[in-house]
Legacy VTK file of the C-alpha trace (Angstrom):
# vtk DataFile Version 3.0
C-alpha trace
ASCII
DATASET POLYDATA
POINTS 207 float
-37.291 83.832 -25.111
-38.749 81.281 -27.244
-38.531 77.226 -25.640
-37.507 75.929 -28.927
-34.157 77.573 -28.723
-31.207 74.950 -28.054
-28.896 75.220 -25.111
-25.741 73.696 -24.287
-23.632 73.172 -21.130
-20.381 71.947 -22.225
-17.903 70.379 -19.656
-14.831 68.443 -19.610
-16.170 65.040 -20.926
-19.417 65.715 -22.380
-22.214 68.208 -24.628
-25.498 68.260 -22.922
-28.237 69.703 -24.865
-31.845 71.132 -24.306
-34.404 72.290 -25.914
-37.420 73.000 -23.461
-38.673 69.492 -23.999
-35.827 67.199 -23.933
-32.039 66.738 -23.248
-29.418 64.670 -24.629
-25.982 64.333 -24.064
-22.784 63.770 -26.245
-19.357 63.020 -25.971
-16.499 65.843 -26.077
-14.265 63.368 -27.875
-16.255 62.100 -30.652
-18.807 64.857 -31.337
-17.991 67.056 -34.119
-20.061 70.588 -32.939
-19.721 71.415 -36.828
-22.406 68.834 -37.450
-25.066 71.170 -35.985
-26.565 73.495 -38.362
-28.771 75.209 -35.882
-28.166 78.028 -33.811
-26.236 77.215 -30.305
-26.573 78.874 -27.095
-23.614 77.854 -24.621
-21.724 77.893 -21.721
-17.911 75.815 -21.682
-15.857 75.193 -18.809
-13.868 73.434 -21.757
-11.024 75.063 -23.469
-9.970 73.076 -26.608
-13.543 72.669 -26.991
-13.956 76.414 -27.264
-11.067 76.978 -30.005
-13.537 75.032 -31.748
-16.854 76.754 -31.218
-15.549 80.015 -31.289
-14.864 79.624 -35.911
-18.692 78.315 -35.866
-20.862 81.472 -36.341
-23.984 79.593 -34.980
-22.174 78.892 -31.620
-23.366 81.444 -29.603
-20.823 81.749 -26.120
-23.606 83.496 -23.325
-20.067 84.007 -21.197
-20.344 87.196 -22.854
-23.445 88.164 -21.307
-22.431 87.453 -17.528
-22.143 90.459 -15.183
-18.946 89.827 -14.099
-19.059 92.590 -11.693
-21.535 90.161 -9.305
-19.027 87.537 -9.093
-14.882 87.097 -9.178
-13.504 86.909 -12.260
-11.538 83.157 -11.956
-15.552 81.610 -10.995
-16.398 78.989 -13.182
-18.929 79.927 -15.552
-20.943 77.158 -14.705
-21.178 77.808 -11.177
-22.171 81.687 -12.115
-25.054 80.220 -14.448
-26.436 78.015 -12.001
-26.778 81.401 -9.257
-28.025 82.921 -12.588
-31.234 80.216 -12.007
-32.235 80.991 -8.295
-33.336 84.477 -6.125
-32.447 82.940 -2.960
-30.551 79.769 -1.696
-27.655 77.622 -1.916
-26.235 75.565 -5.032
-24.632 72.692 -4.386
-23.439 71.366 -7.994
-22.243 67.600 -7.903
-19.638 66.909 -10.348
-16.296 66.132 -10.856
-15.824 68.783 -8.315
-18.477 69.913 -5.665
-19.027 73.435 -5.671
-21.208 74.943 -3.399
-22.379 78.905 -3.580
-25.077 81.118 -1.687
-27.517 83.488 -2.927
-29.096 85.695 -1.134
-32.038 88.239 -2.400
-30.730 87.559 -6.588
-26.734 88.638 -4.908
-23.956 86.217 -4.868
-22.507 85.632 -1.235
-19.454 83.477 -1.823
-19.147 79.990 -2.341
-16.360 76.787 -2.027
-15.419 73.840 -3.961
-14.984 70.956 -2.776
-13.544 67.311 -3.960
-15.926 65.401 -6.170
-17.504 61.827 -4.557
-15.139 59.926 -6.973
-11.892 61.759 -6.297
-12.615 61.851 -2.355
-12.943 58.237 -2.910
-9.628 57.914 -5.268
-7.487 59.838 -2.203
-8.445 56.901 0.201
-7.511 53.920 -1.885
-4.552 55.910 -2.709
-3.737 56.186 0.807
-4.197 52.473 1.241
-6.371 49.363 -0.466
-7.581 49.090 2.940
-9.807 52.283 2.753
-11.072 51.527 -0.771
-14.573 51.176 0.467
-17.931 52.715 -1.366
-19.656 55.373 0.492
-22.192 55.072 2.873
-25.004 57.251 1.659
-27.702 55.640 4.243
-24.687 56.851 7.118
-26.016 58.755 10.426
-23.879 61.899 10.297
-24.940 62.798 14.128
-23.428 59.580 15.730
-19.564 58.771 15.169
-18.987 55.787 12.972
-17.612 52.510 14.087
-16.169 50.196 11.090
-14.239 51.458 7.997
-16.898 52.140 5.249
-18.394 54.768 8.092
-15.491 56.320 9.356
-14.548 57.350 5.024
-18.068 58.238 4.573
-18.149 60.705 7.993
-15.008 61.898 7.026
-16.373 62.868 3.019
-19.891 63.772 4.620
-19.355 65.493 7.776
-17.432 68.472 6.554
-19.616 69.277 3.751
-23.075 69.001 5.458
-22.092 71.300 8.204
-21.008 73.935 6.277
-24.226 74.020 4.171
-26.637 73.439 7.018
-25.188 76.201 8.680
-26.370 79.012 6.532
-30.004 77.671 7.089
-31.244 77.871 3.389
-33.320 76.238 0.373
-31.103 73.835 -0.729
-30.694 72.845 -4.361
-28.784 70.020 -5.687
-27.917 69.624 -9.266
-24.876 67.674 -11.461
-24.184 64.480 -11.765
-24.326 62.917 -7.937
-27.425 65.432 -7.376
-29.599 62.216 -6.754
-26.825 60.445 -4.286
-26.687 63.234 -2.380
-29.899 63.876 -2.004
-29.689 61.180 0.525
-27.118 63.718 2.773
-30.076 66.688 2.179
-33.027 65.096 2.006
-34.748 68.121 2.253
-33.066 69.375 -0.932
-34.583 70.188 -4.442
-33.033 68.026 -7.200
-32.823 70.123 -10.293
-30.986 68.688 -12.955
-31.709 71.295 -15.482
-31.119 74.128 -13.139
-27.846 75.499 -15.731
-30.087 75.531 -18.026
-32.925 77.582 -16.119
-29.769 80.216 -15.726
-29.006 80.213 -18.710
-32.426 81.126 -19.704
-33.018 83.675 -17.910
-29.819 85.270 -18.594
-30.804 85.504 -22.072
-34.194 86.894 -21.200
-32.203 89.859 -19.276
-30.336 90.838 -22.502
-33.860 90.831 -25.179
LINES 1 208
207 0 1 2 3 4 5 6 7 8 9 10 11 12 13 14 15 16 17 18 19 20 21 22 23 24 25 26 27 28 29 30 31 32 33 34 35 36 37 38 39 40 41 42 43 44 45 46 47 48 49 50 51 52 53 54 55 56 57 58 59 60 61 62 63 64 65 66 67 68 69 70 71 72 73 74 75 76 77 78 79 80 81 82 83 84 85 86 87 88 89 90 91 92 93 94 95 96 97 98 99 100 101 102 103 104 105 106 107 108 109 110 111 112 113 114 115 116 117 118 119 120 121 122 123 124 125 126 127 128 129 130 131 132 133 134 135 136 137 138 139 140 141 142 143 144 145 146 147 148 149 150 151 152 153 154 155 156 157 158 159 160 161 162 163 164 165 166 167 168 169 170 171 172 173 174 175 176 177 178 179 180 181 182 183 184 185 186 187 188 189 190 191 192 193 194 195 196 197 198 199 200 201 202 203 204 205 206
């Protein structure tokens, strides 16, 4: 596949663009997709977005190229692309939501989802202004915490670092909060264009 070729992840707020060299982003509410004369390649967790896409002949939706029968058919297309990128390991992709799936030998094991950073930390303030603290990335999750900001950031930590320690593989952290919590796995690789690397390679399969 030629590097020159444009790709696009499209999520709930924004268009994100690359072309092999460079990336830019753009805003699902004032973007008009239209504008682009070029030929597309994409992936949309976005609905209204894709009523739109699908009238523009030079939007091109690689959905249509997943092998569904490797993964469930509800699984976010996003989170299928990214297990697209990798042979063997675990995703953890740091969004709005945090999902987390393992691959093992180019197969798809299974994978959760779990709250985003920003929505674990909207549940405590709504709970009480008390708890609305900022999270602790610099937090020791092997000793038990002893004032506030700790206890919320053990309690949003904890959870999700045992359950992908467990499983004892490469770790790779992409998304938005890749880089914060890269301070939970510090033995992670941050790869911010790893959708992009799936979606790639996906399109290599089908040539």
């Amino acid at each position: 596949m030629e590097d020159h070729l444009t790709l696009c992840d499209i999520g709930n707020t924004t268009y994100h663009f690359y072309d092999g060299k460079s990336d830019l982003k753009a805003s699902v509410d004032s973007f008009d997709p239209a504008s682009r004369k070029d030929d597309i390649y994409y992936i949309s967790v976005n609905p209204k977005v894709d009523a739109i896409l699908s009238k523009l002949a030079n939007w091109h939706d690689l959905s249509n190229d997943i092998e569904w029968e490797n993964y469930y058919e509800t699984m976010g297309v996003d989170r299928i692309v990214a297990c697209e990128a990798i042979d063997d390991g675990l995703i953890i992709d740091a969004g709005s939501a945090i999902t987390v799936d393992l691959v093992i030998l180019g197969h798809f094991e299974g994978g959760f989802i779990y709250p985003g950073l920003d929505a674990m930390q909207e549940s405590y303030r709504n709970i009480s202004s008390r708890l609305d603290y900022s999270l602790n990335f610099e937090l020791d999750l092997d000793k038990m915490p002893k004032n506030s900001q700790d206890a919320i950031s053990y309690g949003v930590f904890r959870t999700l670092y045992s359950e992908v320690m467990r499983h004892n593989k490469k770790i790779y952290l992409t998304g938005g909060n890749a880089k914060a919590l890269s301070k939970i796995f510090p033995d992670a690789e941050v790869d911010e264009l790893l959708l992009f690397k799936g979606m790639k390679k996906m399109m290599e399969k089908r040539c």
